[in-house]
PDB file of N, CA, C, O and CB in Angstrom:
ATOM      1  N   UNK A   1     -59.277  34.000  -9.279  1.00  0.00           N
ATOM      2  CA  UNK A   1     -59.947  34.924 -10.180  1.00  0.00           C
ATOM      3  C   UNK A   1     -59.702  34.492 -11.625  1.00  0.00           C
ATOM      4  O   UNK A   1     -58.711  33.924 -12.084  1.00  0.00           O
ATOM      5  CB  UNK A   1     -59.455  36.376  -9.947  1.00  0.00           C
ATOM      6  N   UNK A   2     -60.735  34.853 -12.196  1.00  0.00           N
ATOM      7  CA  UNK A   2     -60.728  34.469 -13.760  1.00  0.00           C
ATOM      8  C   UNK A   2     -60.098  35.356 -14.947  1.00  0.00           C
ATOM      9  O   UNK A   2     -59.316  35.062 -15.852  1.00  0.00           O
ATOM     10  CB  UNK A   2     -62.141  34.340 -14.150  1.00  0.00           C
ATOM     11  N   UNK A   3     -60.698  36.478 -14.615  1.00  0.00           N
ATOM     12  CA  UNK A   3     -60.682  37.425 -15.467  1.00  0.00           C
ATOM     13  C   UNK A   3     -61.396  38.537 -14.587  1.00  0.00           C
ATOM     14  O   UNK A   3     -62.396  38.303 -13.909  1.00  0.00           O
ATOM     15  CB  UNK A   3     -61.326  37.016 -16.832  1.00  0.00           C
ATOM     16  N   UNK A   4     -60.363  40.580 -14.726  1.00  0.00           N
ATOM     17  CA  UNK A   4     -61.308  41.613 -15.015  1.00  0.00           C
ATOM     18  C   UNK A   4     -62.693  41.481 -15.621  1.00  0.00           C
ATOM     19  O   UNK A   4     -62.906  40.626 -16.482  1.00  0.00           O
ATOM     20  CB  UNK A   4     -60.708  42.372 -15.757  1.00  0.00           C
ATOM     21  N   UNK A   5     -63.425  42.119 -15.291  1.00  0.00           N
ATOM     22  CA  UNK A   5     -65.178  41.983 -15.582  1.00  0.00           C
ATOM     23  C   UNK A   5     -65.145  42.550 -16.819  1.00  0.00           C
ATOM     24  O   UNK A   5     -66.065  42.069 -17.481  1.00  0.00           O
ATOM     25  CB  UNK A   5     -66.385  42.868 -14.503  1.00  0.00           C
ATOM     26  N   UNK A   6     -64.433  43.456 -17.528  1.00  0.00           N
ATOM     27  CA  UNK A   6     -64.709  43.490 -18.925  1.00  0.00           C
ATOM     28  C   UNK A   6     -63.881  42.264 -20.027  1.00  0.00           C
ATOM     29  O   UNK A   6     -64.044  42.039 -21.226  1.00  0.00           O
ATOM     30  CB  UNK A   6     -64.294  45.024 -19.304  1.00  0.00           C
ATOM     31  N   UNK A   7     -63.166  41.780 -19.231  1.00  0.00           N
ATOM     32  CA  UNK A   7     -62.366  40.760 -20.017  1.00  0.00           C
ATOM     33  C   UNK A   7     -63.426  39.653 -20.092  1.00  0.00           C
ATOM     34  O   UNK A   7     -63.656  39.013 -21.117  1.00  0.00           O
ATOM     35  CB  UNK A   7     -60.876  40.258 -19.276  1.00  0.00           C
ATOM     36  N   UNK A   8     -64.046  39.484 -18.925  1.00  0.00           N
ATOM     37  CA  UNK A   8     -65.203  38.400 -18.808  1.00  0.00           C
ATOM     38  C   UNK A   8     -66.818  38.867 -19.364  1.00  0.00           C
ATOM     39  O   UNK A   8     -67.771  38.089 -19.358  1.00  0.00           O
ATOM     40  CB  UNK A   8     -65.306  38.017 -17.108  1.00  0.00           C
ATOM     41  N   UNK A   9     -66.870  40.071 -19.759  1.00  0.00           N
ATOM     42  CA  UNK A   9     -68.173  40.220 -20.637  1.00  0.00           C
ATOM     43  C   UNK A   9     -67.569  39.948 -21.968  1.00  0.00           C
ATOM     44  O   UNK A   9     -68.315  39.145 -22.529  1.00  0.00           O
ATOM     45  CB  UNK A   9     -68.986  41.771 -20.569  1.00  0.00           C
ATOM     46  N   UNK A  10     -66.515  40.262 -22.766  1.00  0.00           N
ATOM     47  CA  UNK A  10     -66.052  40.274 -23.618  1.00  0.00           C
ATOM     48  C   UNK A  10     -65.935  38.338 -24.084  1.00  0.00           C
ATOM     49  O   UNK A  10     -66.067  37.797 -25.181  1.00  0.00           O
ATOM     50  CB  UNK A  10     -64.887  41.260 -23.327  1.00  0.00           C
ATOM     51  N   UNK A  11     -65.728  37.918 -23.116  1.00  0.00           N
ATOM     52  CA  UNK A  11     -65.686  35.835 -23.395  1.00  0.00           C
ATOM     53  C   UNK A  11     -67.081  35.621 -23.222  1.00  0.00           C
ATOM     54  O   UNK A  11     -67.535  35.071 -24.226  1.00  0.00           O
ATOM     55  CB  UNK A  11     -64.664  34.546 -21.948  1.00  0.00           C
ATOM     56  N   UNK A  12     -68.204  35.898 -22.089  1.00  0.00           N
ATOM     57  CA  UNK A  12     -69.417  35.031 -21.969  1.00  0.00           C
ATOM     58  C   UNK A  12     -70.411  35.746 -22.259  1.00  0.00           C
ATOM     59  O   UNK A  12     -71.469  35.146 -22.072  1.00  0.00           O
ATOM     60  CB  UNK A  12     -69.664  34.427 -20.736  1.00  0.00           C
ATOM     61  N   UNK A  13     -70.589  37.432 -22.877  1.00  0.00           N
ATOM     62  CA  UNK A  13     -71.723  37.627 -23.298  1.00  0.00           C
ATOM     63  C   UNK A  13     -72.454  37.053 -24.292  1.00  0.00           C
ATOM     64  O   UNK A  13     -73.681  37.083 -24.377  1.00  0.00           O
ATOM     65  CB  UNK A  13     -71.717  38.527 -23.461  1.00  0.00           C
ATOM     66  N   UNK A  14     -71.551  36.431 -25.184  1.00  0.00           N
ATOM     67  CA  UNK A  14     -72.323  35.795 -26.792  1.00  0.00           C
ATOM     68  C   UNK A  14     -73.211  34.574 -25.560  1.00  0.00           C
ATOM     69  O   UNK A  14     -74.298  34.114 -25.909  1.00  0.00           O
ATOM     70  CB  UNK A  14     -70.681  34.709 -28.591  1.00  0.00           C
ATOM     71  N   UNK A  15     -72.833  34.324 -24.704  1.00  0.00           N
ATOM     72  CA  UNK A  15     -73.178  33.122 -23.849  1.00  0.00           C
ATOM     73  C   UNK A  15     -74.624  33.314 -23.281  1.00  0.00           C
ATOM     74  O   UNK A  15     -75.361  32.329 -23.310  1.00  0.00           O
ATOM     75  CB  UNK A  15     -72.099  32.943 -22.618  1.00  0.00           C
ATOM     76  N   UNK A  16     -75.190  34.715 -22.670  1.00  0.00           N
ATOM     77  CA  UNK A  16     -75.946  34.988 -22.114  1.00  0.00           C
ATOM     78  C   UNK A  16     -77.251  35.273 -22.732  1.00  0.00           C
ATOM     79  O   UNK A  16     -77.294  36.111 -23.632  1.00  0.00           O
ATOM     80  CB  UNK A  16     -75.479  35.683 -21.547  1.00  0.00           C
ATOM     81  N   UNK A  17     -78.703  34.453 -22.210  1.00  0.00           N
ATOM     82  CA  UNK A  17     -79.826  34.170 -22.693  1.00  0.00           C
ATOM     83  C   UNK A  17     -80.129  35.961 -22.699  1.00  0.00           C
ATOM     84  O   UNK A  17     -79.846  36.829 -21.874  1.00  0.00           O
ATOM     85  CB  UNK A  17     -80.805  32.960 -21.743  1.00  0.00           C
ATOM     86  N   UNK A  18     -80.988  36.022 -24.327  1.00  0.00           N
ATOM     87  CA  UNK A  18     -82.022  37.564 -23.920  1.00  0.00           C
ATOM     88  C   UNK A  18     -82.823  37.411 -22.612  1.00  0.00           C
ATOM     89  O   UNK A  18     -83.340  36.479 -21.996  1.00  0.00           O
ATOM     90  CB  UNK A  18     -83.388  37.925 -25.209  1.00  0.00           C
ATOM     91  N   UNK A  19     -82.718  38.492 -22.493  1.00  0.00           N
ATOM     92  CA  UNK A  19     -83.262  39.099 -20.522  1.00  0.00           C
ATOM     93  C   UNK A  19     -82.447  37.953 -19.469  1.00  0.00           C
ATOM     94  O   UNK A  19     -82.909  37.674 -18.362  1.00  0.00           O
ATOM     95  CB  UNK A  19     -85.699  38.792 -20.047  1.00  0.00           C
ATOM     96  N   UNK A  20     -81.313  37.419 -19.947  1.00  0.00           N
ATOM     97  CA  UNK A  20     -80.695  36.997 -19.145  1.00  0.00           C
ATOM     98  C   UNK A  20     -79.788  37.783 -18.306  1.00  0.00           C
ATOM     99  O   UNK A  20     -79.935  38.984 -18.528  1.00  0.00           O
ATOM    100  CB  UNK A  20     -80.260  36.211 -19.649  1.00  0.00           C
ATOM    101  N   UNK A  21     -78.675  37.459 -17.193  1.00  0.00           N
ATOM    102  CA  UNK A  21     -77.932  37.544 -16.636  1.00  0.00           C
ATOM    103  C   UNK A  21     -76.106  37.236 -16.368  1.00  0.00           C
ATOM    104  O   UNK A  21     -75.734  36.090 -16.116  1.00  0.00           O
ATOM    105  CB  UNK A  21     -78.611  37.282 -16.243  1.00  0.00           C
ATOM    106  N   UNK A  22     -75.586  37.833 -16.417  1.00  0.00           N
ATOM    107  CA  UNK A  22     -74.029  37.226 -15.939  1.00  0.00           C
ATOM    108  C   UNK A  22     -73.494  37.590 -14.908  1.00  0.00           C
ATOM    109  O   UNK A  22     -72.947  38.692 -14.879  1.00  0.00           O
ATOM    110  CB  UNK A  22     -72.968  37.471 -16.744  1.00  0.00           C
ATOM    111  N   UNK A  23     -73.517  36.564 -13.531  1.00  0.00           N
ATOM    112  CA  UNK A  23     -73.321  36.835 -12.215  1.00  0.00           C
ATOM    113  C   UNK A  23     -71.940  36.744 -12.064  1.00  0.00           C
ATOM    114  O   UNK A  23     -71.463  35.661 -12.404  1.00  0.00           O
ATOM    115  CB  UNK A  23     -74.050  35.996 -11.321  1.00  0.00           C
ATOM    116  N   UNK A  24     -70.961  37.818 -11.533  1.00  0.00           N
ATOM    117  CA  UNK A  24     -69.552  37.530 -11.376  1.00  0.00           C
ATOM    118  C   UNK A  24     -69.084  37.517  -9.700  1.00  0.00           C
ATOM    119  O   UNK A  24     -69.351  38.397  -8.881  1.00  0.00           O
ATOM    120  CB  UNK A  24     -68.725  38.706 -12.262  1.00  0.00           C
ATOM    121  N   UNK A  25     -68.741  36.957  -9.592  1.00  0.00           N
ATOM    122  CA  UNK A  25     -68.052  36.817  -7.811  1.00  0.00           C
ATOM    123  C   UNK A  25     -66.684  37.568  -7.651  1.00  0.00           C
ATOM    124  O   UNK A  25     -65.685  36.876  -7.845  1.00  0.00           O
ATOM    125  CB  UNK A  25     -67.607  34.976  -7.300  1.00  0.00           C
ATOM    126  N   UNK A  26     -66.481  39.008  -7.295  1.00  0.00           N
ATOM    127  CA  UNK A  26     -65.693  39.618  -7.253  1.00  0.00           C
ATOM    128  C   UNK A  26     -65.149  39.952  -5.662  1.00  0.00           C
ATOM    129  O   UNK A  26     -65.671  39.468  -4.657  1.00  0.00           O
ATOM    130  CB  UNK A  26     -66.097  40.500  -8.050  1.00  0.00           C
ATOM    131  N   UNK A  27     -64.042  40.839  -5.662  1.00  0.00           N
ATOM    132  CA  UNK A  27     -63.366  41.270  -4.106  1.00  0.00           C
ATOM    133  C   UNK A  27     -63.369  42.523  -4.099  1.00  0.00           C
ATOM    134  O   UNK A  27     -63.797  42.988  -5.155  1.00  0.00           O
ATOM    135  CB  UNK A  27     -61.847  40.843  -3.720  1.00  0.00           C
ATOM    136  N   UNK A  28     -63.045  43.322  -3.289  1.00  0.00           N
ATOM    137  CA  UNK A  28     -63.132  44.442  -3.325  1.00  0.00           C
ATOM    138  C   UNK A  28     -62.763  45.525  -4.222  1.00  0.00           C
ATOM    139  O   UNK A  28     -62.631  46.705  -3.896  1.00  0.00           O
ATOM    140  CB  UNK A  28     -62.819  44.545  -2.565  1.00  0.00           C
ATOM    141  N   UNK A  29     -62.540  44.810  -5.880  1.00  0.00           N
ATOM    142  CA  UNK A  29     -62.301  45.182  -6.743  1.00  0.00           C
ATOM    143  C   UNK A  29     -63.667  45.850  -7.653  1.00  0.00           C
ATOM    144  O   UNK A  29     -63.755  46.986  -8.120  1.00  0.00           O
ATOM    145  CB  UNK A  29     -61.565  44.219  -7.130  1.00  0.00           C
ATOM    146  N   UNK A  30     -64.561  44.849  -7.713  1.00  0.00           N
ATOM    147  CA  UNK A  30     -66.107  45.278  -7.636  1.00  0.00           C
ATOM    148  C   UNK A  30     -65.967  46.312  -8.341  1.00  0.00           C
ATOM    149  O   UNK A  30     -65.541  46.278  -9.495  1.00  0.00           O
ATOM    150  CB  UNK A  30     -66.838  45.591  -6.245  1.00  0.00           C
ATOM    151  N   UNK A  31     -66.439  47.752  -7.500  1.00  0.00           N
ATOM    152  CA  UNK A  31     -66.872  48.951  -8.064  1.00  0.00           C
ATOM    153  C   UNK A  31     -65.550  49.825  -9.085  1.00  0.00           C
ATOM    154  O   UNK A  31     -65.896  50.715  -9.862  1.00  0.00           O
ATOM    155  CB  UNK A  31     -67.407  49.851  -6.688  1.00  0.00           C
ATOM    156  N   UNK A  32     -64.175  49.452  -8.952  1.00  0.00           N
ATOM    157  CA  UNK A  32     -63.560  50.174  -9.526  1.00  0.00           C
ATOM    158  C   UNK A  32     -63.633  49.098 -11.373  1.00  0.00           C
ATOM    159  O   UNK A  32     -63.792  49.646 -12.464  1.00  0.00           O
ATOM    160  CB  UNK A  32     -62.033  50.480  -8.499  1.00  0.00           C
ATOM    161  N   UNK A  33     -63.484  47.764 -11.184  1.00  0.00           N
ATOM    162  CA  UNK A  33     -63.764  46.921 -12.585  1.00  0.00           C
ATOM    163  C   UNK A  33     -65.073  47.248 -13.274  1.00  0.00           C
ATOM    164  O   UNK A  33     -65.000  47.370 -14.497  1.00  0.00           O
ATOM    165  CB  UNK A  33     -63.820  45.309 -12.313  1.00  0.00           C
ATOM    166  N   UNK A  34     -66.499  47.445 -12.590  1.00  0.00           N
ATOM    167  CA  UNK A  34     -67.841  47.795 -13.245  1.00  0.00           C
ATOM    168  C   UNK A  34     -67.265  49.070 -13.834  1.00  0.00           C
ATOM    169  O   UNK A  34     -67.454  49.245 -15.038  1.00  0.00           O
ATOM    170  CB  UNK A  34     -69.282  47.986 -12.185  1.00  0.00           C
ATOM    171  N   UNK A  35     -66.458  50.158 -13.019  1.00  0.00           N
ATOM    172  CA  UNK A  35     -66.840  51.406 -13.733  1.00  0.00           C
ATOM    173  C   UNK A  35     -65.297  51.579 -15.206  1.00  0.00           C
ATOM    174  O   UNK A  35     -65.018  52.374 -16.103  1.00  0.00           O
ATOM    175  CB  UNK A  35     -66.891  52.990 -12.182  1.00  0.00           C
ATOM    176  N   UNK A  36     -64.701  50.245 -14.618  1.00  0.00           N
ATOM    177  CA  UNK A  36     -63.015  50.635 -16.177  1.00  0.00           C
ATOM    178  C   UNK A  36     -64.065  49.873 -17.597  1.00  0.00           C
ATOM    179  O   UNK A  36     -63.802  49.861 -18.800  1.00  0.00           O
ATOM    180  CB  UNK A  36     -60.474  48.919 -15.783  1.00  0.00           C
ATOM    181  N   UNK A  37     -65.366  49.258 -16.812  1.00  0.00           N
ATOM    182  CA  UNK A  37     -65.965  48.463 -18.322  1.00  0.00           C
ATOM    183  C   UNK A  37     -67.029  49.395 -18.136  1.00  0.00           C
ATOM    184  O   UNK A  37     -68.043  48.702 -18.055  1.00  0.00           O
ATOM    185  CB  UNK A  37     -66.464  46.506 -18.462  1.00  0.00           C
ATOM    186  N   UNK A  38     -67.268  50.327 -18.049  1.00  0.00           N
ATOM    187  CA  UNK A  38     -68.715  51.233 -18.565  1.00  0.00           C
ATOM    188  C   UNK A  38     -68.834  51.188 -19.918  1.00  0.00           C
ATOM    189  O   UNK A  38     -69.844  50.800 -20.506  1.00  0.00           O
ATOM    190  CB  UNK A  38     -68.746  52.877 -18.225  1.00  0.00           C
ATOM    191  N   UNK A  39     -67.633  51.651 -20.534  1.00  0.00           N
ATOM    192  CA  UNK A  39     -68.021  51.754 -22.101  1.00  0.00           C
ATOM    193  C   UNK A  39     -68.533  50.310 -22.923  1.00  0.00           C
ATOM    194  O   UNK A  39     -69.235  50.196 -23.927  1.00  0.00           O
ATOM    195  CB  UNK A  39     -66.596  52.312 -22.905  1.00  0.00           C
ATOM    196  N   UNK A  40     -67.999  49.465 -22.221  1.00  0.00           N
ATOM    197  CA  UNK A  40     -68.271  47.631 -22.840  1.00  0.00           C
ATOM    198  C   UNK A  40     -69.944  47.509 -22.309  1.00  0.00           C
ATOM    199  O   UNK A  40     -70.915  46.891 -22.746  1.00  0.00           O
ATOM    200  CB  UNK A  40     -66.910  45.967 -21.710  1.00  0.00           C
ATOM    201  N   UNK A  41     -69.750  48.333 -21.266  1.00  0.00           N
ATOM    202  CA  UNK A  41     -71.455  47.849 -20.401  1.00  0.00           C
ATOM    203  C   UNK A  41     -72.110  48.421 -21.437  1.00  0.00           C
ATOM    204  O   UNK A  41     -73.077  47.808 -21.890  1.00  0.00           O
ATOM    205  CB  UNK A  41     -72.073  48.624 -18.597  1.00  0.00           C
ATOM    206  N   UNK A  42     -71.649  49.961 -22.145  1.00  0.00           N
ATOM    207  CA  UNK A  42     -72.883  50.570 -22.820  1.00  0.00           C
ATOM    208  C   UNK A  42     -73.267  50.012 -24.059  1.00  0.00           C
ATOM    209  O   UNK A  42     -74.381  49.760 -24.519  1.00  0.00           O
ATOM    210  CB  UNK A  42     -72.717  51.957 -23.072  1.00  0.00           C
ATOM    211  N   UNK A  43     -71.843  49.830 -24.620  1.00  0.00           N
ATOM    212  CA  UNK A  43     -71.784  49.313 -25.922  1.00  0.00           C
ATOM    213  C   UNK A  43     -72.654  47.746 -26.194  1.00  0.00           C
ATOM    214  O   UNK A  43     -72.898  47.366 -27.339  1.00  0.00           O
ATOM    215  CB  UNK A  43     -70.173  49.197 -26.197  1.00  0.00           C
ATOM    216  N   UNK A  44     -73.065  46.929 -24.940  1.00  0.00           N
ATOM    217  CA  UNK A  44     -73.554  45.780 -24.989  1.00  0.00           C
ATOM    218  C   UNK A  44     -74.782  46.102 -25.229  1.00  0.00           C
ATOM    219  O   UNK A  44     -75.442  45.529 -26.096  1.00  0.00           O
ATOM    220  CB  UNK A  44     -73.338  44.986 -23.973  1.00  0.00           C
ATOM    221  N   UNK A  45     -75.259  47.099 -24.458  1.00  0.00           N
ATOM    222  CA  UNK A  45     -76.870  47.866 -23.632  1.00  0.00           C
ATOM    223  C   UNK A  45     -76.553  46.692 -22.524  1.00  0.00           C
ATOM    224  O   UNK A  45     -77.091  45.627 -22.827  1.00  0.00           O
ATOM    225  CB  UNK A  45     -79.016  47.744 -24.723  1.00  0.00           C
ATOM    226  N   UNK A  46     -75.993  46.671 -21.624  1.00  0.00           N
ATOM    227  CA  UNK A  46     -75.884  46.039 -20.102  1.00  0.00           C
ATOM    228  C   UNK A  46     -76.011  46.669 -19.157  1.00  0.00           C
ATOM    229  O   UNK A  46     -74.986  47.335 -19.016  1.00  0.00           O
ATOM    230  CB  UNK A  46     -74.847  45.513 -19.741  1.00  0.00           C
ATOM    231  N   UNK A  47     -76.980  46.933 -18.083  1.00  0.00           N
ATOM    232  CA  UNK A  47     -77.142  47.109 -17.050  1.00  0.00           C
ATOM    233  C   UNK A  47     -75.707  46.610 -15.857  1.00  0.00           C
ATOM    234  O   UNK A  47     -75.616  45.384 -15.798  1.00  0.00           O
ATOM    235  CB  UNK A  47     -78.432  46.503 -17.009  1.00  0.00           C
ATOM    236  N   UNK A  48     -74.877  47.205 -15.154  1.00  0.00           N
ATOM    237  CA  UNK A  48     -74.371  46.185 -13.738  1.00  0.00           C
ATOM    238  C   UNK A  48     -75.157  46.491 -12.695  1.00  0.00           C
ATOM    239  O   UNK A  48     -75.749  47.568 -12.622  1.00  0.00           O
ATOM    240  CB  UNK A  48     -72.787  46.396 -13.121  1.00  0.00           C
ATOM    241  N   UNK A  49     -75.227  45.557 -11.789  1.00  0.00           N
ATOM    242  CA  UNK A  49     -75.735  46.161 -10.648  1.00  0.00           C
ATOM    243  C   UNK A  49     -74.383  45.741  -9.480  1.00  0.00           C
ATOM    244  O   UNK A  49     -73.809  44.695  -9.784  1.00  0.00           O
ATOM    245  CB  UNK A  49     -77.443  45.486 -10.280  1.00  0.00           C
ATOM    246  N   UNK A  50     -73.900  46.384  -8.331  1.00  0.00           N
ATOM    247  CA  UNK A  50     -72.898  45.167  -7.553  1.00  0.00           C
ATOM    248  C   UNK A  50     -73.438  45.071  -6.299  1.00  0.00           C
ATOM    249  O   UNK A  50     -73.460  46.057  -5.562  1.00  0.00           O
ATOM    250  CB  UNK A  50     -71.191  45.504  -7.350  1.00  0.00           C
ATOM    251  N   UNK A  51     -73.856  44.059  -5.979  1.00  0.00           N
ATOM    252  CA  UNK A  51     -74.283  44.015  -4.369  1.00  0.00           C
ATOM    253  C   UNK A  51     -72.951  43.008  -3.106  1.00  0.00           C
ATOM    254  O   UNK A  51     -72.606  41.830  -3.191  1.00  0.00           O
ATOM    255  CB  UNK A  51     -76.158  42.969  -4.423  1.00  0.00           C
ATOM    256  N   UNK A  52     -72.643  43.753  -2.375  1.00  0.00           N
ATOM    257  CA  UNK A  52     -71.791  43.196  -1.332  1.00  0.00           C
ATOM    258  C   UNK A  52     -72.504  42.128  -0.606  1.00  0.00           C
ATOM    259  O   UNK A  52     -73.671  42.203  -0.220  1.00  0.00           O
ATOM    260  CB  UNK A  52     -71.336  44.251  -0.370  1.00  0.00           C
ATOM    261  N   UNK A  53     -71.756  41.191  -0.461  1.00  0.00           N
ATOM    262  CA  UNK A  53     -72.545  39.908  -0.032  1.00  0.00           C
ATOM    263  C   UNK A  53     -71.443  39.736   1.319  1.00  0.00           C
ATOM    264  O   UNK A  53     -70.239  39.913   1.134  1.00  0.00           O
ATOM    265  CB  UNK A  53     -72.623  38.376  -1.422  1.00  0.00           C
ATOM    266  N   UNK A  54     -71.949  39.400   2.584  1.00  0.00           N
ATOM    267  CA  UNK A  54     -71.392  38.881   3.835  1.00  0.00           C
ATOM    268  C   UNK A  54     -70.686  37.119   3.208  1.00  0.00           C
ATOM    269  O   UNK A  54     -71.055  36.595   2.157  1.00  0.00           O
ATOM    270  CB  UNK A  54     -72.931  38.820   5.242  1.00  0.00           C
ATOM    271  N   UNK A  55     -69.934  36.679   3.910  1.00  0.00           N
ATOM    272  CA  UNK A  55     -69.269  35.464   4.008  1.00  0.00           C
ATOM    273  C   UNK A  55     -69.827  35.107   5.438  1.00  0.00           C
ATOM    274  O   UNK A  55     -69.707  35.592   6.563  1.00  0.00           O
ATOM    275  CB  UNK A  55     -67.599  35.552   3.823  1.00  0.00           C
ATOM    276  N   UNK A  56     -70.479  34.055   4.890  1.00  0.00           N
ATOM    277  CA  UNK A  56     -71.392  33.606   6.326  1.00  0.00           C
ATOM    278  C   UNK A  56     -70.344  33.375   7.147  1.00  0.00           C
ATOM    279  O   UNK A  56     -69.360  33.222   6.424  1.00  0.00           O
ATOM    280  CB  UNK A  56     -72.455  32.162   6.299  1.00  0.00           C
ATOM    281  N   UNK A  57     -69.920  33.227   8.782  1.00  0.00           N
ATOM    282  CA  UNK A  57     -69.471  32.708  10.194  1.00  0.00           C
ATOM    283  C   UNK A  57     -67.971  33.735  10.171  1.00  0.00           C
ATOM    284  O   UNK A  57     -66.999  33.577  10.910  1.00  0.00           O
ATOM    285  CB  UNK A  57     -69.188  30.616  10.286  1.00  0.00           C
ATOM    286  N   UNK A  58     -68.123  34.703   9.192  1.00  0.00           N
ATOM    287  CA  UNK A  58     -67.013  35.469   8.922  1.00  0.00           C
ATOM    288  C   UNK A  58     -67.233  36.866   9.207  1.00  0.00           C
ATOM    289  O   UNK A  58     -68.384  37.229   9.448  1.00  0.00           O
ATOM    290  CB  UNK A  58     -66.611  35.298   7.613  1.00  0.00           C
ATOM    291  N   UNK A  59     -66.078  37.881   9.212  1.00  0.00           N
ATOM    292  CA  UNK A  59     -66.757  39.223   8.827  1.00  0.00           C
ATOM    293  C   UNK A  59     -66.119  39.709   7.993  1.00  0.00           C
ATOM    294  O   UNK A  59     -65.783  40.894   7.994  1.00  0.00           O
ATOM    295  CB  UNK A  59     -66.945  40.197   9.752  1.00  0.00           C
ATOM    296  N   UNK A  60     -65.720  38.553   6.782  1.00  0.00           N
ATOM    297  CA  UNK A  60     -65.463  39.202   5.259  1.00  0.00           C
ATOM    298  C   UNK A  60     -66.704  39.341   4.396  1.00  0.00           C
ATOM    299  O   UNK A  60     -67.834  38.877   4.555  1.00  0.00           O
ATOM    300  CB  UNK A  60     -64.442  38.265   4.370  1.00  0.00           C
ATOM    301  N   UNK A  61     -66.217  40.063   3.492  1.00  0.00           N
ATOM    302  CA  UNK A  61     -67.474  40.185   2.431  1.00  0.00           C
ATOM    303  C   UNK A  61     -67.231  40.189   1.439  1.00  0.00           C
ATOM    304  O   UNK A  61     -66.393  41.054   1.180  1.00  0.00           O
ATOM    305  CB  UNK A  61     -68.252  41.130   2.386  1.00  0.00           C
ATOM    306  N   UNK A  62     -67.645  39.438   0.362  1.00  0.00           N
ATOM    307  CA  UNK A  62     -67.332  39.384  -0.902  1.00  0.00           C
ATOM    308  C   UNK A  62     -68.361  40.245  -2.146  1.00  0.00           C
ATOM    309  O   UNK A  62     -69.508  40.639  -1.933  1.00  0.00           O
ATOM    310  CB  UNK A  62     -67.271  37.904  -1.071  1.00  0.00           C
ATOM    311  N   UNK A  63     -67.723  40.367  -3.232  1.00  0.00           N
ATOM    312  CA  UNK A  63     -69.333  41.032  -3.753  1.00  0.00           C
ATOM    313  C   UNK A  63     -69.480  40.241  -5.325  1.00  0.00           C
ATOM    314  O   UNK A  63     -68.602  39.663  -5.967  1.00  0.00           O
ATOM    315  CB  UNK A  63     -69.320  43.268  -3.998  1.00  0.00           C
ATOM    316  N   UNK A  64     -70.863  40.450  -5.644  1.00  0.00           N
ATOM    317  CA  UNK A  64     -71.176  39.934  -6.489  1.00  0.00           C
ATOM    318  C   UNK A  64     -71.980  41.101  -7.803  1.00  0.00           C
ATOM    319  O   UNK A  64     -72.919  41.880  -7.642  1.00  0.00           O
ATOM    320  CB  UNK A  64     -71.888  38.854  -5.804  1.00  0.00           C
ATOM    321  N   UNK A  65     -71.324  40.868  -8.814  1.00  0.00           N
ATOM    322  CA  UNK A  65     -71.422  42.049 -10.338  1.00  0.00           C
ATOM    323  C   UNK A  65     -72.560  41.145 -10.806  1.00  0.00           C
ATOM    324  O   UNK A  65     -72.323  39.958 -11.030  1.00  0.00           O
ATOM    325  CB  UNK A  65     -69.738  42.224 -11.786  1.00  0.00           C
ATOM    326  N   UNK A  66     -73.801  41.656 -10.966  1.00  0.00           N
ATOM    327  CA  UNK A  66     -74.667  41.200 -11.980  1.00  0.00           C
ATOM    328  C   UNK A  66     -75.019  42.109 -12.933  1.00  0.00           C
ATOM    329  O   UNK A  66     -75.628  43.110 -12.555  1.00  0.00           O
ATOM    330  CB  UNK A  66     -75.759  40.722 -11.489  1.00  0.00           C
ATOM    331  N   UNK A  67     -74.752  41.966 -14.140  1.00  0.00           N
ATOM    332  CA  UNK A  67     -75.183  42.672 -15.534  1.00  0.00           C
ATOM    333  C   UNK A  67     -76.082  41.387 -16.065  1.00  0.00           C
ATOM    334  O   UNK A  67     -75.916  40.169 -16.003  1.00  0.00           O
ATOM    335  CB  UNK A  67     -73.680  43.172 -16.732  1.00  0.00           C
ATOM    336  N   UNK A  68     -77.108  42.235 -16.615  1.00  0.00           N
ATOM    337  CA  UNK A  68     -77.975  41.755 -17.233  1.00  0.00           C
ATOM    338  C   UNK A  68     -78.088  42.736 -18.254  1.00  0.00           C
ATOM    339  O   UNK A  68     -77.910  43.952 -18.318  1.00  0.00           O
ATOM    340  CB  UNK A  68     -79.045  41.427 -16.506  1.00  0.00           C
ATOM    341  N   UNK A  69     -78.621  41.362 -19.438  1.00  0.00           N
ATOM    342  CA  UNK A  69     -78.941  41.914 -20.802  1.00  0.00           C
ATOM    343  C   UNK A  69     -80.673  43.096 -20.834  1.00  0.00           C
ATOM    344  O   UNK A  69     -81.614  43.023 -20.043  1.00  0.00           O
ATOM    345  CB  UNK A  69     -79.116  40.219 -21.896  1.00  0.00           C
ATOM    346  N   UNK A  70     -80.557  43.808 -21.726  1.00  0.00           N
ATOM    347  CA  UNK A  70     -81.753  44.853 -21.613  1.00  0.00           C
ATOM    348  C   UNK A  70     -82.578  44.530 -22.302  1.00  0.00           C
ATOM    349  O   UNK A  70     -83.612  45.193 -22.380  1.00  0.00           O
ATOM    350  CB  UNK A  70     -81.588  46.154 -21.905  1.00  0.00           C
TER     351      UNK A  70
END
């Protein structure tokens, strides 16, 4: 892991194209990190969305945080 998801909007948003995206690969940490950065999400105007993704030949699942710019 790299960084909490607000620690990591806080380094790569200057990074992210208008109507772009920043895809993060998270663990079951996911929904409790999107909601400790709400105020960073609002303050950006960032959308998150988190979708749980399967680990193919497995029955783990990993999930993935996409915020995109508005």
């Amino acid at each position: 892991a790299v960084a909490n998801l607000e620690k990591l909007l806080t380094w790569c948003w200057p990074l992210v194209a208008e109507q772009g995206s920043l895809v993060s690969l998270k663990g079951e940490s996911a929904p409790t990190e999107a909601a400790a950065a709400a105020g960073t999400l609002r303050r950006l105007g960032a959308v998150a969305e988190i979708r749980e993704l399967p680990v193919p030949g497995t029955a783990e699942h990993t999930w993935a945080v996409i915020v995109q710019k508005a």
